[in-house]
GUMAR-231011 format. One line per field, with one value per residue (C-alpha): residue number from 1; x negated, y negated, z. Coordinates in Angstrom, 3 decimals. Example, Ala and Ser with C-alpha at 12.3 -4.5 7.8 and 13.67 -1.06 7.14 Angstrom:
% residues 2
num <- 1, 2
u <- -12.300, -13.670
v <- 4.500, 1.060
w <- 7.800, 7.140
% end
This chain:
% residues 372
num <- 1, 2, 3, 4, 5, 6, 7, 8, 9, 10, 11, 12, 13, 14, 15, 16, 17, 18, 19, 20, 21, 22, 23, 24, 25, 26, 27, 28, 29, 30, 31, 32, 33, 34, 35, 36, 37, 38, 39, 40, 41, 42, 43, 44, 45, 46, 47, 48, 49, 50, 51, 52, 53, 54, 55, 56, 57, 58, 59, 60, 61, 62, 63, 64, 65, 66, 67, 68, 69, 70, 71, 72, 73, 74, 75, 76, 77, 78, 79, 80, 81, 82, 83, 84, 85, 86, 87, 88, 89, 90, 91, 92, 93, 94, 95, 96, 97, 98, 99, 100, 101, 102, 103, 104, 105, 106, 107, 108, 109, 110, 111, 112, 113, 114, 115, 116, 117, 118, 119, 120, 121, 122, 123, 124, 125, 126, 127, 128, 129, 130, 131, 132, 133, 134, 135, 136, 137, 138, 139, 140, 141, 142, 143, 144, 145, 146, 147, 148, 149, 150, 151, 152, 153, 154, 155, 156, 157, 158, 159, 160, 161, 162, 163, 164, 165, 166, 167, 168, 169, 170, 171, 172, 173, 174, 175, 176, 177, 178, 179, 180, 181, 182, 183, 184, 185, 186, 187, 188, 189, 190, 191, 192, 193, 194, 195, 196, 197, 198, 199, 200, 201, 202, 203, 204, 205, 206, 207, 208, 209, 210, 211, 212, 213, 214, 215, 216, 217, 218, 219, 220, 221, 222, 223, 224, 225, 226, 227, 228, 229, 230, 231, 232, 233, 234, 235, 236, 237, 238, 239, 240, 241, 242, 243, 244, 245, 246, 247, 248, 249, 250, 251, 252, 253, 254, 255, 256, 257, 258, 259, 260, 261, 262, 263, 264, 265, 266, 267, 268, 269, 270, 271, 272, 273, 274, 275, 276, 277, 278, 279, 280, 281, 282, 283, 284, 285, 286, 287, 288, 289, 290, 291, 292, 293, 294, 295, 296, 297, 298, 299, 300, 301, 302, 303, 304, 305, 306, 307, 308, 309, 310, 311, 312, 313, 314, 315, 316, 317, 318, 319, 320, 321, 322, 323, 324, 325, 326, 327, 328, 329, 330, 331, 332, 333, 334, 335, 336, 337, 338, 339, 340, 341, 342, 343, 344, 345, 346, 347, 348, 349, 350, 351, 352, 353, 354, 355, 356, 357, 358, 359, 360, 361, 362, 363, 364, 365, 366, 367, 368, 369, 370, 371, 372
u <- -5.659, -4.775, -7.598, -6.403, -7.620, -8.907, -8.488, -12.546, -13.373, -14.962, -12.116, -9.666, -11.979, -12.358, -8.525, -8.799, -9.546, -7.634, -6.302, -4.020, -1.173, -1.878, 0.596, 0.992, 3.256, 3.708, 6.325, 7.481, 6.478, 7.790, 4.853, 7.241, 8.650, 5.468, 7.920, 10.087, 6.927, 5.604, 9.312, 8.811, 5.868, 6.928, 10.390, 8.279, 5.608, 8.192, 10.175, 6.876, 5.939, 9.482, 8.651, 4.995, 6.468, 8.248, 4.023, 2.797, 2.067, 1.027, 1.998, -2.083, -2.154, 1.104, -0.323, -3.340, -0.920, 0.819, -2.715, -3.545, -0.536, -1.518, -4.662, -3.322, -0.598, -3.916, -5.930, -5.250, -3.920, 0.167, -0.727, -2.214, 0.727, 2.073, 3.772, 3.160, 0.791, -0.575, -1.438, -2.950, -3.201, -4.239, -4.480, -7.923, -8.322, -6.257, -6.737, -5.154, -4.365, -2.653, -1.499, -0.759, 1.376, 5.259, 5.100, 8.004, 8.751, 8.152, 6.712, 5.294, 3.607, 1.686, -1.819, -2.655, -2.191, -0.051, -2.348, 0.077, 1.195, -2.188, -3.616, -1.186, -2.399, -5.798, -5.724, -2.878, -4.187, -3.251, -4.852, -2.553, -2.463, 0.897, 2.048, 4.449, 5.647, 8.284, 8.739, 7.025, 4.406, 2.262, 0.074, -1.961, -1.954, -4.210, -3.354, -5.578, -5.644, -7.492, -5.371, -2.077, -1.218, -2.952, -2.904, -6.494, -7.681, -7.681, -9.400, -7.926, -8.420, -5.626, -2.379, -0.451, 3.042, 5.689, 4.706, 1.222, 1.069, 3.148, 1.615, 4.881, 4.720, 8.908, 9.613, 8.531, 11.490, 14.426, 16.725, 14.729, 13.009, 16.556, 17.526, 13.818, 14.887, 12.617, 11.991, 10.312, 13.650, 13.642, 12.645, 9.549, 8.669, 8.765, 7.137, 4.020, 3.989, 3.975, 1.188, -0.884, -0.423, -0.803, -4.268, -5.010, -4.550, -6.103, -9.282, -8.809, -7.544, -10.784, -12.844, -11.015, -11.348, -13.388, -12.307, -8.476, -7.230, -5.219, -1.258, -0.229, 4.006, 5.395, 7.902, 10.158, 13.547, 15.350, 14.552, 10.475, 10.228, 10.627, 8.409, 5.820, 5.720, 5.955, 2.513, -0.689, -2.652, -4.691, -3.594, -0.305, 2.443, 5.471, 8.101, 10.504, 13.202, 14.392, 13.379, 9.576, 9.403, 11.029, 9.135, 7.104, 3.565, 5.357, 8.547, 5.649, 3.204, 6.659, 7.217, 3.830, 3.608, 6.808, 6.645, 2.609, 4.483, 6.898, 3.714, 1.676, 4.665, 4.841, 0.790, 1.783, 4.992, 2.880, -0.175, 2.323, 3.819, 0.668, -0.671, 2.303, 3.092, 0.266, -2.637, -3.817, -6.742, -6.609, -7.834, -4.309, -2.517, -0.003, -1.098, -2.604, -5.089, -6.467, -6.747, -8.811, -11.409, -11.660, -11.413, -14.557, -16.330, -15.872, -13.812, -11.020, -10.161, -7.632, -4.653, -1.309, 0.732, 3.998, 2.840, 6.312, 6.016, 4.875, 2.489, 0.431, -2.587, -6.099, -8.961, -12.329, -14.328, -17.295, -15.555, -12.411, -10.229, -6.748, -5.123, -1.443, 0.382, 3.497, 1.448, -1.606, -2.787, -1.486, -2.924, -2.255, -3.503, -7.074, -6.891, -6.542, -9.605, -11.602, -10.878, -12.005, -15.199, -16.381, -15.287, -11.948, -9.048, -5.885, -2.380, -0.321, 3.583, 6.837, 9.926, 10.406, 7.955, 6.088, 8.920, 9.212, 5.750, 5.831, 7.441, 8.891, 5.128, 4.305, 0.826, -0.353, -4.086, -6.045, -9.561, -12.629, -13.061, -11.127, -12.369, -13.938
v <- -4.172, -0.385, 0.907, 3.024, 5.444, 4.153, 7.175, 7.274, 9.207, 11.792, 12.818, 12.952, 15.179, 17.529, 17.885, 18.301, 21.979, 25.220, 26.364, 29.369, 28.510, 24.789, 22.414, 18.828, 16.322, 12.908, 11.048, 8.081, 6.452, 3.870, 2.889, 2.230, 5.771, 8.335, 11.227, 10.856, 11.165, 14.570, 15.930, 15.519, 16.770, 20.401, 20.352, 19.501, 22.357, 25.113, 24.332, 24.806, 28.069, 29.023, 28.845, 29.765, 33.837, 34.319, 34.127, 36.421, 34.247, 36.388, 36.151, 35.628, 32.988, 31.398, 31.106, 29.224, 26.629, 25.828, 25.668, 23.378, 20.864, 21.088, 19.943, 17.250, 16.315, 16.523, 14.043, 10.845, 8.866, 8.641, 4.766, 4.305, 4.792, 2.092, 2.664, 6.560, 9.612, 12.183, 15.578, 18.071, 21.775, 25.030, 28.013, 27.292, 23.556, 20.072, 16.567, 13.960, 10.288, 7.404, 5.123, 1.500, 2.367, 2.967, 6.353, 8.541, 11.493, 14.507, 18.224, 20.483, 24.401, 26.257, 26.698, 23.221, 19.774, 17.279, 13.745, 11.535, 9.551, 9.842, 8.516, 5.704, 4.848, 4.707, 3.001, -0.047, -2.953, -3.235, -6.610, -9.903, -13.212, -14.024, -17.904, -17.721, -21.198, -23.113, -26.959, -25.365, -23.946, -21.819, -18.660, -17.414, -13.126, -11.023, -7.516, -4.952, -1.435, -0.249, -2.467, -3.297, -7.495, -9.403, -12.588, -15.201, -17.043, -20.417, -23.890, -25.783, -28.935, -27.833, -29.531, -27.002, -28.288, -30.793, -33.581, -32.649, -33.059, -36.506, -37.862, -38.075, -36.883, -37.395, -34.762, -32.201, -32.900, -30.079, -32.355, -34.426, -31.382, -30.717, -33.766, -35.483, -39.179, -41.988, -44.315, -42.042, -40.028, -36.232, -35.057, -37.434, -35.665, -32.030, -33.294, -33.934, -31.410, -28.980, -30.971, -30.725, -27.059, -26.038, -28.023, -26.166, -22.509, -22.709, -23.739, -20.413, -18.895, -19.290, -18.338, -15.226, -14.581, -16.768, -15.855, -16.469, -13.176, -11.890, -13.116, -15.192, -14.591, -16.977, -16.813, -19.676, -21.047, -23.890, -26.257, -26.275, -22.778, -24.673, -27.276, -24.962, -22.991, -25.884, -26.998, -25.658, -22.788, -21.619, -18.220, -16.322, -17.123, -15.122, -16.319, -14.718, -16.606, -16.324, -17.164, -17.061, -17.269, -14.042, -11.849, -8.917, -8.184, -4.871, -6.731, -8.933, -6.092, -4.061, -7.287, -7.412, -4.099, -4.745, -7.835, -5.816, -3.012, -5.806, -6.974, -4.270, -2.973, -6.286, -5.846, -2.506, -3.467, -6.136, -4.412, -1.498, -4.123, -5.568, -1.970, -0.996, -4.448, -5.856, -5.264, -2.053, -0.900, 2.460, 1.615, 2.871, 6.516, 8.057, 11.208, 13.877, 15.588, 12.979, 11.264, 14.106, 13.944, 9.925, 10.398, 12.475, 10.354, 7.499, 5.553, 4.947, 1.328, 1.362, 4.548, 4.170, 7.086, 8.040, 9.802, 11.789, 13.183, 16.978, 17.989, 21.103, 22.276, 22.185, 19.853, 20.676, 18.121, 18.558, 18.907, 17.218, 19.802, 20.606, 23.794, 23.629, 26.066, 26.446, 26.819, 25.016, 21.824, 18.247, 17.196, 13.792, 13.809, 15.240, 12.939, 9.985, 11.262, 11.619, 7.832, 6.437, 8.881, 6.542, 3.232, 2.968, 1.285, 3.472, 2.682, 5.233, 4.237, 5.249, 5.907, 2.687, 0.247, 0.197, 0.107, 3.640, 4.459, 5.551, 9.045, 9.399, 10.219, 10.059, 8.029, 5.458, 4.520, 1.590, 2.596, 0.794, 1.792, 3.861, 7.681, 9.020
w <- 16.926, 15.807, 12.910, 10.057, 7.856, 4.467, 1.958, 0.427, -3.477, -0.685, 0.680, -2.351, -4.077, -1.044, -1.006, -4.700, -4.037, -4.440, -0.947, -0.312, 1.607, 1.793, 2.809, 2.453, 4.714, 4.364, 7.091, 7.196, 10.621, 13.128, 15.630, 18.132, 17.957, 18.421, 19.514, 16.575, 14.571, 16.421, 15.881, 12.175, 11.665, 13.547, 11.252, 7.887, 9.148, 9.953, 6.293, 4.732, 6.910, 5.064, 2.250, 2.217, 3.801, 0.313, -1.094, 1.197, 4.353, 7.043, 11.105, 11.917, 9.155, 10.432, 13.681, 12.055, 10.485, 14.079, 15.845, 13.267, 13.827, 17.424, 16.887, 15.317, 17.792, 20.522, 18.747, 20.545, 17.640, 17.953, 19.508, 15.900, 13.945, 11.372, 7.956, 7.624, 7.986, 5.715, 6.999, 4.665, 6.663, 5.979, 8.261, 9.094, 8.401, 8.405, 7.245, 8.843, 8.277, 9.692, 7.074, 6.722, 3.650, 4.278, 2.122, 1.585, 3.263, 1.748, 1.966, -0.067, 0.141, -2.373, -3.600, -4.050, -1.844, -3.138, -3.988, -5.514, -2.814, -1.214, -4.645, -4.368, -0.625, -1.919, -4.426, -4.286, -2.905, 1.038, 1.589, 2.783, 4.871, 6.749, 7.769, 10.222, 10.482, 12.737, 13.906, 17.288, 15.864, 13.098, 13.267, 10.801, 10.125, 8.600, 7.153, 5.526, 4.458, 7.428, 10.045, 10.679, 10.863, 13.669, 14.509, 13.064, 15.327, 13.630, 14.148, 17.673, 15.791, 13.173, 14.292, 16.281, 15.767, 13.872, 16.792, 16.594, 12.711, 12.310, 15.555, 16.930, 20.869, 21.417, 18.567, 21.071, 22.834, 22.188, 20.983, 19.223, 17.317, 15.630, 15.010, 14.128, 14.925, 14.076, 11.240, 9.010, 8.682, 9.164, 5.593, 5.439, 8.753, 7.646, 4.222, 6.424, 8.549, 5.981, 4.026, 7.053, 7.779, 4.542, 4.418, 7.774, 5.922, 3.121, 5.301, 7.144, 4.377, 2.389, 4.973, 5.169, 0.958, -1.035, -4.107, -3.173, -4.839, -1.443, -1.395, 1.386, 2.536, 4.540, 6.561, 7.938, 7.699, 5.696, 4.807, 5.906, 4.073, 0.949, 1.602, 2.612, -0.501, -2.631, -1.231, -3.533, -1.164, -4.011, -4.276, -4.404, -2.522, -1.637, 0.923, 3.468, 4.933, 8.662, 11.945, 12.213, 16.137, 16.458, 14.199, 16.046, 14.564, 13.503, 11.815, 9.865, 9.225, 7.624, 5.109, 4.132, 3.102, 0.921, -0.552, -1.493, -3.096, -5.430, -6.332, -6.818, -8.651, -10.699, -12.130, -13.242, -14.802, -16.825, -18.003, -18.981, -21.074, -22.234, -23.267, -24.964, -26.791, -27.545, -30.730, -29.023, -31.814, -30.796, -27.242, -25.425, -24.944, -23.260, -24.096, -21.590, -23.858, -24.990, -21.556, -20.544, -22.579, -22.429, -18.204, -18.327, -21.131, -18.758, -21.475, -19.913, -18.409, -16.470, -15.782, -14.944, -13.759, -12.369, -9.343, -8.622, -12.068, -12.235, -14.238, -14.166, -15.196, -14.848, -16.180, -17.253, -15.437, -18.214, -21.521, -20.725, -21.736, -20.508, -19.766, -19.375, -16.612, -15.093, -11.555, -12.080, -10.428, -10.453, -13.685, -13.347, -9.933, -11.402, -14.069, -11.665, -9.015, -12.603, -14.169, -10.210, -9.871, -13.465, -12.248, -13.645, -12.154, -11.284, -10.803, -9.464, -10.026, -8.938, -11.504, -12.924, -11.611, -14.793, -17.207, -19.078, -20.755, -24.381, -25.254, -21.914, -21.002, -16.711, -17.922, -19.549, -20.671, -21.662, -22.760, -22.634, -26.663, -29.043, -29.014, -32.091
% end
């Protein structure tokens, strides 16, 4: 099972920093396609080299940004890869993570690293349980922000197929297994079956999370996927419909992550409508000033913020004051890293997930108590 890189407060704040000719790549990634991945990291680092000559970059300092991708493309981790990377370089420094998260591709160059998308790896839950579940057979998977989808190994006592389940040895017969002869009929068959596998998962299941706050997709065909998400598992269920036997631990690992961005996207889109609709008291604000001081104070709740937005400026991590500039930081970037360093929850959104926050404003703030 491939390990990946869980983004830690640490590490955000390091890349927080002001650093000449910094540049930021994110890529998309295939793990079955390590070369493709190299190639795009050298075309994102020579369009940044581009445009980092117009502000002065020198050929020493160039040099520094290539040796830096080499190190990188030297480190042993391209049989790692899953949903995307992150490389942060300088001419004398790089950061570099793998990513469960299927990011979008993007670069950037300038005096600053670009966090939003890292912000958004960090801090959207990456946590989910997978049924994969045929007439043949079920397999429970496991998926976290630090790994990509493996299989659990699960009780041998739990039936392990449709004959298994009904106590029916001749279903495991091919053509019995479409057609499901016998007195109980076919649909009384599948009933049970899925009673019984359900029953087995959310034994597993619990073991895995107690407090049954992790989704569980399944993914099977007609008409069992139906049955099996009708069942009660506890927790929430999303389904995928298809042929379970064929899905590769990368094809699963790929849904998971986006039927976990629908719902991640989902939460935001309803506490944005919560804050925004509901008998606020004082305690919400889309506006940045404001935010800045309450980030600091420690009063704010929870943030939500469009993390493709631009913003610049730079916060006064003691007073809370904001200066606005043309080429200043990401402010909503330092307002993020400043609501997590007190405990508060951060969403960061893309264009539209969340509705449209009030104003046209990129954020959106509940507060733990109206500022004075």
């Amino acid at each position: 099972m491939s390990t990946h890189d869980v983004v830690s407060l640490e590490q955000l704040r390091e890349l927080a920093t002001e650093q000449e000719h910094s540049v930021s790549i994110y890529l998309r990634t295939d793990p079955r396609e390590p070369d493709e991945a190299r190639t795009g990291l050298k075309s994102a680092l020579d369009q940044a080299i581009r445009e980092l000559r117009e502000a002065g970059l020198s050929n020493a300092q160039e040099e520094g940004l290539r040796e830096q991708l080499s190190a990188v493309e030297n480190s042993g981790r391209w049989g790692e890869l899953s949903g995307s990377i992150a490389l942060f370089l300088t001419p004398t420094s790089h950061r570099f993570f793998v990513l469960v998260n299927a990011l979008e591709s993007s670069t950037t160059a300038g005096r600053w690293f670009e966090l939003g998308p890292l912000l958004r790896a960090a801090t959207a839950p990456q946590e989910a349980l997978a049924l994969t579940l045929s007439q043949e057979g079920w397999q429970l998977w496991h998926a976290t922000a630090a790994a990509r989808a493996a299989e659990v190994q699960t009780d041998p006592d739990h039936p392990q197929d449709i004959a298994d389940a009904t106590n029916r040895a001749t279903v495991r017969d091919r053509g019995h297994v479409r057609r499901l002869v016998g007195d109980e009929g076919r649909t009384v068959l599948l009933e049970k079956y899925a009673k019984r596998v359900a029953e087995a998962v959310v034994t597993e299941a619990d073991a895995l999370d107690a407090e049954r706050t992790v989704p569980l997709v399944i993914f099977s065909a007609s008409p069992l996927l139906e049955l099996a998400v009708a069942e009660d598992y506890g927790r929430p269920v999303r389904s995928v419909s298809g042929a379970a036997d064929e899905l590769t631990d990368h094809e699963i690992d790929a849904a998971l992550r986006g039927v976990l961005d629908e719902l991640n996207a989902e939460r935001a889109a309803a506490l944005a409508e919560e804050y925004m609709d509901g008998d606020t008291a004082g305690r919400v604000s889309t506006d940045a000033a404001e935010l800045g001081r309450a980030a600091v104070a420690g009063a704010v709740d929870t943030l939500l913020f469009d993390f493709t937005a631009t913003l610049t400026g730079e916060l006064d991590d003691v007073t809370g004051e904001i200066e606005f500039l043309d080429n200043g930081h990401d402010l909503l970037a330092q307002l993020a890293l400043a609501v997590v360093e007190r405990d508060g929850t951060v969403l960061a959104v893309r264009p539209g997930e969340a509705g449209s926050f009030r104003d046209g404003s990129p954020i959106l703030a509940r507060l733990r108590h109206a500022l004075v």
